[in-house]
C-alpha positions as CSV (number, residue, x, y, z in Angstrom):
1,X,32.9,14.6,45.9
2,X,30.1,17.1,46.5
3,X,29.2,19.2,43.5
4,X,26.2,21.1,45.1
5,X,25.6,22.4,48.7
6,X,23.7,20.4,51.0
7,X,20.0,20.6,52.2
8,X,20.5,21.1,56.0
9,X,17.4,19.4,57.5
10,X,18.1,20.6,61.1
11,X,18.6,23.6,60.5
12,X,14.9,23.4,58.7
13,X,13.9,22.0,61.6
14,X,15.4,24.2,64.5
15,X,13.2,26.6,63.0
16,X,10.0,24.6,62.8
17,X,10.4,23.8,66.2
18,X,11.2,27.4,67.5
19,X,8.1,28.7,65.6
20,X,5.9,26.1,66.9
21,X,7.1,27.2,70.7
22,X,6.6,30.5,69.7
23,X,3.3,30.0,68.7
24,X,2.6,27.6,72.1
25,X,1.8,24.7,69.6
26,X,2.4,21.8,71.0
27,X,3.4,18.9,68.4
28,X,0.0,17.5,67.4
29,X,-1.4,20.9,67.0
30,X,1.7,21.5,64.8
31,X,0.8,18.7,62.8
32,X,-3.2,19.8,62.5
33,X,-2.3,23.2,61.3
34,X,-0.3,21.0,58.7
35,X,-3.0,19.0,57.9
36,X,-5.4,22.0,57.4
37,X,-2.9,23.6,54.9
38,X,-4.3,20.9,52.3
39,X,-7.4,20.5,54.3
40,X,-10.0,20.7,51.3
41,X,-7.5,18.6,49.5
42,X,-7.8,16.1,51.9
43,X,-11.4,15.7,52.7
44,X,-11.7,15.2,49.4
45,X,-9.5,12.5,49.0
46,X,-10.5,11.0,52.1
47,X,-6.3,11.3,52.7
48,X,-5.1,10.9,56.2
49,X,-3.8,13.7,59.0
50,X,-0.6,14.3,59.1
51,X,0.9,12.0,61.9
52,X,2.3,13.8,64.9
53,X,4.3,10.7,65.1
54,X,6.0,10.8,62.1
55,X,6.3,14.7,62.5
56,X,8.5,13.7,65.6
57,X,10.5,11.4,64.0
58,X,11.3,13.8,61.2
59,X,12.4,16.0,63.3
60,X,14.5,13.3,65.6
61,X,16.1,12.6,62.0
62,X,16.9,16.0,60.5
63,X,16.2,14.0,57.2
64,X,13.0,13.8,55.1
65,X,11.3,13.1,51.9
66,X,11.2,16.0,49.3
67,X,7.5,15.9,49.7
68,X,7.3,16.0,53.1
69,X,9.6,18.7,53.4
70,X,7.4,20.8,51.1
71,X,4.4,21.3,53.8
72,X,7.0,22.2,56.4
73,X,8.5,24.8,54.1
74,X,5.2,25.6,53.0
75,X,4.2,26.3,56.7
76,X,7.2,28.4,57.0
77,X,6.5,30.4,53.9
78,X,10.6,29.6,53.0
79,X,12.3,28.3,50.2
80,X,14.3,25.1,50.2
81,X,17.4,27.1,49.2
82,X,17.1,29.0,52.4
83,X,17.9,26.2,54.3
84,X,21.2,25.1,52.4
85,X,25.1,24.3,53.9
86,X,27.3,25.7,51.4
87,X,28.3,27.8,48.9
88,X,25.2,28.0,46.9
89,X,24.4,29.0,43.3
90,X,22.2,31.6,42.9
91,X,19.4,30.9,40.5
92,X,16.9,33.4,40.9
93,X,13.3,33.8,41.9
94,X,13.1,30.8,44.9
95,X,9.8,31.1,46.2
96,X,7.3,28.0,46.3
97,X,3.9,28.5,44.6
98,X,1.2,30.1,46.8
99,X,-1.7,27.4,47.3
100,X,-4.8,27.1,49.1
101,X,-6.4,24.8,50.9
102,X,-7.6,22.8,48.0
103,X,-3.8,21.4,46.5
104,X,-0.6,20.4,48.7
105,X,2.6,21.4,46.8
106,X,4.6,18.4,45.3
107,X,7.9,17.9,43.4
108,X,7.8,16.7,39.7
109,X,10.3,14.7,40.1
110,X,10.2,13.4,36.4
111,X,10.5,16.9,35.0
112,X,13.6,17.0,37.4
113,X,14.8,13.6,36.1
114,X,14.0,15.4,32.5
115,X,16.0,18.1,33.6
116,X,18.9,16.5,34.7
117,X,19.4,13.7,32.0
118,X,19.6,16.7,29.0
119,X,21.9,18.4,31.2
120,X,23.9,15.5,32.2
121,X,24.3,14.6,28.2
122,X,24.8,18.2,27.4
123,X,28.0,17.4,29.8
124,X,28.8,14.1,28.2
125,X,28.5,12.2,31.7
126,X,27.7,8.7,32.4
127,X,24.9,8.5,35.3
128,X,28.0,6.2,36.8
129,X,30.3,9.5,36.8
130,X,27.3,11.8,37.8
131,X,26.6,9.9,40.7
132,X,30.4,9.8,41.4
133,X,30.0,13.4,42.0
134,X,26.9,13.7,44.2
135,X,28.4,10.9,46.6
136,X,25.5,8.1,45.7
137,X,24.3,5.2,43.4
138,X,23.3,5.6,39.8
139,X,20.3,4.2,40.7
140,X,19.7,7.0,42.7
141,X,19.4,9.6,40.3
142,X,18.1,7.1,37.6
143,X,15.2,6.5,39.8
144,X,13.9,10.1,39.6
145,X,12.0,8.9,36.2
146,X,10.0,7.1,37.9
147,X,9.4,8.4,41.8
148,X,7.3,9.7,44.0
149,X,9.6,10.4,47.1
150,X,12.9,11.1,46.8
151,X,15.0,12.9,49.7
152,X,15.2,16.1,50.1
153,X,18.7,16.7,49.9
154,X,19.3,14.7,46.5
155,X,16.4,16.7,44.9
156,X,18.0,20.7,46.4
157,X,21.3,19.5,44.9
158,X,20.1,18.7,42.1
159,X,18.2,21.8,41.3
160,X,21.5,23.7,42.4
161,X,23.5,21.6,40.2
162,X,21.3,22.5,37.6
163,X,21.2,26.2,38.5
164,X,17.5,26.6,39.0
165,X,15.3,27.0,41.4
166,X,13.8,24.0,43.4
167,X,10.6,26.0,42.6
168,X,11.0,25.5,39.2
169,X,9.9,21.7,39.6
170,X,7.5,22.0,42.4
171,X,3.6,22.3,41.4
172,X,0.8,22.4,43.3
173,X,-1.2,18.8,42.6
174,X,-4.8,17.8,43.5
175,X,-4.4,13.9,43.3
């Protein structure tokens, strides 16, 4: 049983896609002017592109990695709760950090884990009941202590579950 709205990943897409046409990008420029969002960030890494492969395939799949999805939202200058299936909570100020060129945004997903264990106590659940009610493993939510990746609708539900703001656990990093 579904406790949060759902993080629509076509929808998220379908407008990726109609922005790109509108811009006459064709899929890897799409994916340079993603790379170049973190550019400086990159070069200094010596970090990869982004793949116009794997942009494809993202958007073949509707589904993505919560860190992935952050340079696409960042590229469309929206919110993750804009793109949500649902009757949503409303938690306030929504809007990802402005960057520049020298950090890429990312999700702290331990500070969500953080996040979610007090507030799963504070409701005196088992992870076993609290993933009962998001529809997945324990594991799943368990695993956020640790991660890097996590997908993208786990992480939006979460936050809504919460009643926060995705932005409230989404930094921008320089590693």
């Amino acid at each position: 049983m579904a406790v949060a709205p759902m993080f629509n990943g076509d929808a998220l897409v379908a407008e990726l896609d109609a922005r790109r046409t509108a811009l006459g990008l064709g899929w890897p420029a799409l994916a340079e002017e993603l790379t170049l969002q973190s550019g400086e960030l990159r070069e200094a890494l010596n970090d990869h592109a982004v793949c116009p492969g794997a942009l494809v395939r993202t958007v073949r799949r509707g589904t993505m990695s919560c860190q992935y999805a952050l340079m696409l939202l960042q590229w469309l200058g929206r919110a993750p709760e804009d793109f949500l299936i649902g009757q949503r909570r409303e938690v306030g100020h929504t809007r990802l950090p402005a960057i520049g060129r020298d950090v890429r945004l990312r999700w702290d997903l331990p500070q969500l884990y953080a996040a979610v264990n007090d507030q799963r106590r504070e409701r005196e659940l088992t992870w076993s009941a609290l993933a009962v009610q998001f529809g997945c493993t324990p594991s799943r939510l368990t695993n956020l202590r640790t991660a890097r990746l996590a997908d993208m609708d786990l992480t939006v539900r979460l936050t809504q579950w919460l009643g926060r703001p995705a932005a409230d656990f989404v930094h921008p990093a320089t590693w």
